[in-house]
C-alpha positions in Angstrom: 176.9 -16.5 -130.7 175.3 -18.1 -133.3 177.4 -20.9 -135.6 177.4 -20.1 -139.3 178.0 -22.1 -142.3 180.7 -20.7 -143.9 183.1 -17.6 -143.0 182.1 -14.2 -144.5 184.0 -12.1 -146.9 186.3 -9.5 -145.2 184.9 -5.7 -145.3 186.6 -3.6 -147.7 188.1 -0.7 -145.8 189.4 2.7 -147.3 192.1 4.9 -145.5 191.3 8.3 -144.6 194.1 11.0 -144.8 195.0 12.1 -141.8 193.9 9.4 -139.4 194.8 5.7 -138.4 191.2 3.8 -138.7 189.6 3.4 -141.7 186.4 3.8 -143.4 184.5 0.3 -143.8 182.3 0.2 -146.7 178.6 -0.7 -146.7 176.7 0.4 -149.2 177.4 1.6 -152.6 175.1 3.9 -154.3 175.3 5.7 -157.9 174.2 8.8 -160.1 173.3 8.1 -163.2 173.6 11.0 -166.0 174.7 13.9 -163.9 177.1 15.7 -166.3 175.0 17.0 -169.2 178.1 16.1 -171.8 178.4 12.5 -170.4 174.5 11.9 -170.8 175.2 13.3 -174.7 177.9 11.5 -175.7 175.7 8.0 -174.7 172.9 10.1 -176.4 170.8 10.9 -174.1 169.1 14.4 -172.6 170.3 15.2 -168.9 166.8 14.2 -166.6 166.6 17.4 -164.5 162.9 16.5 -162.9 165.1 14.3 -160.3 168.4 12.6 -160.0 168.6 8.6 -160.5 170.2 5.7 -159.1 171.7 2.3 -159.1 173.8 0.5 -156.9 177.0 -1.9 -156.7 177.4 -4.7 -154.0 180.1 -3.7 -151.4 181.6 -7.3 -152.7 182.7 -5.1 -155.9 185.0 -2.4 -154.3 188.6 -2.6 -154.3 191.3 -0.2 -153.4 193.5 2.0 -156.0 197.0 0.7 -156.9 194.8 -3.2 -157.6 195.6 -4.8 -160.7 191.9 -7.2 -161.6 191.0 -9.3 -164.2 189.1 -8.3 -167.6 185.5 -9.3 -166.4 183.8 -12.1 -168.0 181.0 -11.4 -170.7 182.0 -8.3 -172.0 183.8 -7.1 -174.8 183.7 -3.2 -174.3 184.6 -2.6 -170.7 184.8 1.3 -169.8 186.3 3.6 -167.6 184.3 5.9 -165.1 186.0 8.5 -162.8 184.0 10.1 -160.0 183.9 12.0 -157.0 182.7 10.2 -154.1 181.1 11.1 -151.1 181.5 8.8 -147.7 178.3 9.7 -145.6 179.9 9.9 -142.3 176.4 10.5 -140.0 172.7 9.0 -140.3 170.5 10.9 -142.4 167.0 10.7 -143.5 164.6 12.9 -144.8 167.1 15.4 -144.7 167.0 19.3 -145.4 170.1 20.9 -147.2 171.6 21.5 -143.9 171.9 17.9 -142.8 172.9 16.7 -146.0 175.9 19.0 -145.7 176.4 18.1 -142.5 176.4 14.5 -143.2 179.3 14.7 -145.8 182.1 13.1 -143.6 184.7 12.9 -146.4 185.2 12.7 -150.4 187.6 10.6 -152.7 188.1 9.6 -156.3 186.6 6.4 -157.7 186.2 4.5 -160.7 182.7 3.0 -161.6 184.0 0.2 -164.3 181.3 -1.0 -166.5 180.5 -3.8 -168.9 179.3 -1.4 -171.6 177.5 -3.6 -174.3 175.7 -5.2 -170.8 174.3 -2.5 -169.7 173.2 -0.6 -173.8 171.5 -4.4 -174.1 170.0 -4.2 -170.8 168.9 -0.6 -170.8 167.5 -1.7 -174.5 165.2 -4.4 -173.4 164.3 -1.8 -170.5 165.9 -4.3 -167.8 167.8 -3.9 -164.5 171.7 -2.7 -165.2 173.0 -5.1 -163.0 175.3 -7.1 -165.3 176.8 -3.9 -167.1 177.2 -2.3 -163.4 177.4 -4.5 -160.6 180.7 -6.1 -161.7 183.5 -7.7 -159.3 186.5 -5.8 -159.0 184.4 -2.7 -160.3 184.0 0.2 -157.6 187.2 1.2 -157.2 188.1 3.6 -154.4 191.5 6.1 -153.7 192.0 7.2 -149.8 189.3 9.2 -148.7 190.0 13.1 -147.8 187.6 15.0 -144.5 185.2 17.1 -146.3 186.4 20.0 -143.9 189.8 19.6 -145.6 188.4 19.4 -149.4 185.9 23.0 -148.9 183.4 24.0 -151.2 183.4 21.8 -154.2 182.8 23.2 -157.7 185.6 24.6 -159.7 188.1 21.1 -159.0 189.6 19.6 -161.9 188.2 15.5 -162.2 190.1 13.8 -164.6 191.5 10.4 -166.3 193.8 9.1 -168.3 194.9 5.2 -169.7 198.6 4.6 -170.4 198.7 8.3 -169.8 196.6 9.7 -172.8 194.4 11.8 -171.5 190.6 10.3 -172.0 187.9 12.6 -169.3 189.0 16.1 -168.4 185.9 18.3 -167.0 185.4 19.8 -163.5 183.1 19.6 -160.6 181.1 22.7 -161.1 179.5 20.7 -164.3 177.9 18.6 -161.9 173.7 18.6 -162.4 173.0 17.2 -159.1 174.9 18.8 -156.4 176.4 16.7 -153.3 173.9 18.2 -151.2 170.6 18.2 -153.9 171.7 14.0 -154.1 172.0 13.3 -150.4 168.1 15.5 -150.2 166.9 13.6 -153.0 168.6 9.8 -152.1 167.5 10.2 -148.1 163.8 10.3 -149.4 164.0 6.8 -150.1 166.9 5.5 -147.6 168.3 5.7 -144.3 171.5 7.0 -144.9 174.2 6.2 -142.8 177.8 5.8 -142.0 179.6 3.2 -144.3 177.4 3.9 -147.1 179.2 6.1 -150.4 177.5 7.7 -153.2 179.5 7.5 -156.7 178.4 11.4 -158.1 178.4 10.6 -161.7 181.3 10.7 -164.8 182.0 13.7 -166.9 182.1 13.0 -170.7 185.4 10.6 -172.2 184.2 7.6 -171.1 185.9 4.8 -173.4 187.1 0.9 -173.1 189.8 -0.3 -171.8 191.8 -3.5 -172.5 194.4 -6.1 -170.8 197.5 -4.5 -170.3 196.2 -0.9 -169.8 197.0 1.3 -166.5 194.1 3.9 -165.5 194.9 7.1 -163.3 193.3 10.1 -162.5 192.3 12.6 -159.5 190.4 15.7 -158.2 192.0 18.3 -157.5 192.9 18.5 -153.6 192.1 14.8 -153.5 194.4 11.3 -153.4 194.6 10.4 -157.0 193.7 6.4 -158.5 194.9 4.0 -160.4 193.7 0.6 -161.7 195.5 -2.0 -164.0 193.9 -4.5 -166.1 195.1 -8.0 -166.2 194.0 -10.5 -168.6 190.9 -12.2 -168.4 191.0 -15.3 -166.0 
């Protein structure tokens, strides 16, 4: 075996209802713009040639019920609630058969941005790493079998901080359907098992400060919740 120089982080792992091992995250993947209200209220048009992406490092997932630090170099950090799909078999290339097929379970999650980062990246027509790729920042609720979830569309997905409701919308607003992004995504990556794909936020997204509590949920799924401590 070979020596190395320094120990590595421990996977994240997310529980799955229903069963005893859990589901170790790889890779994180994310839809931009794919509620039409959501893209309007950052004032932009809805892109409907093709979905897009970006992506957060597995180092920035945490599980609900954390409490994490207000991130460093930001002063308008904001809320994000999504459905998220845990790929669950390797696909590429894929038809809309396999993409289904590939679906091993869904959960809720919170993509937690450094706002003015990524409107002064996007700006300057840079990378949106900064605003997106943020420690502590993906943060995931038990996952839920797709078999037990059935056909997503008319589900409720909503949030709320210190219980003030803030994103209330539901699934069927979705551009991009779970299938149409797995298509789309496996034309440029060998999907597999460990990787998740964030679906996009409905409109509502706002900042939150030290002190608040976050919650929300999807109808037939575990709900979240995220604290936010001061900054270190």
């Amino acid at each position: 075996m070979t020596a190395l120089l320094f120990d590595l982080p421990p996977v994240v792992t997310i529980p799955v209802v229903g069963e005893a091992a859990h589901y170790p995250v790889g890779r994180i993947f994310c839809v931009g713009r794919n509620y039409a209200a959501h893209a309007a209220e950052m004032g932009f048009e809805v892109d409907r040639e093709a979905p897009f992406y970006f992506t957060k490092s597995a180092a920035s997932a945490v599980l609900t019920g954390a409490t994490v630090a207000y991130p460093p170099g930001t002063e308008n950090y904001h809320h994000e609630m999504e459905l998220v799909i845990a790929i669950g078999a390797p696909v590429f290339r894929a038809d809309a058969a396999e993409a289904r097929a590939a679906i091993y379970a869904m959960g809720c999650g919170l993509d937690m941005t450094r706002r003015d980062l990524q409107i002064a990246s996007r700006s300057k027509q840079r990378p949106w790493d900064l605003g997106k790729d943020v420690e502590d920042s993906a943060v995931f609720a038990p996952l839920t079998p797709a078999a037990q979830v059935g056909p997503v569309g008319p589900q409720r997905i909503h949030l709320a901080v210190n219980g003030e409701i803030r994103q209330d919308a539901t699934l069927d607003e979705l551009i991009w359907k779970l299938d149409e992004i797995i298509v789309d995504l496996s034309q440029f990556y060998h999907l597999r098992p460990g990787d998740l794909i964030m679906t996009g936020t409905p409109a509502g997204v706002g900042p939150v400060v030290a002190g608040d509590t976050i919650t929300g949920g999807i109808d037939g799924l575990e709900g979240i919740s995220l604290t936010i401590a001061p900054a270190e």
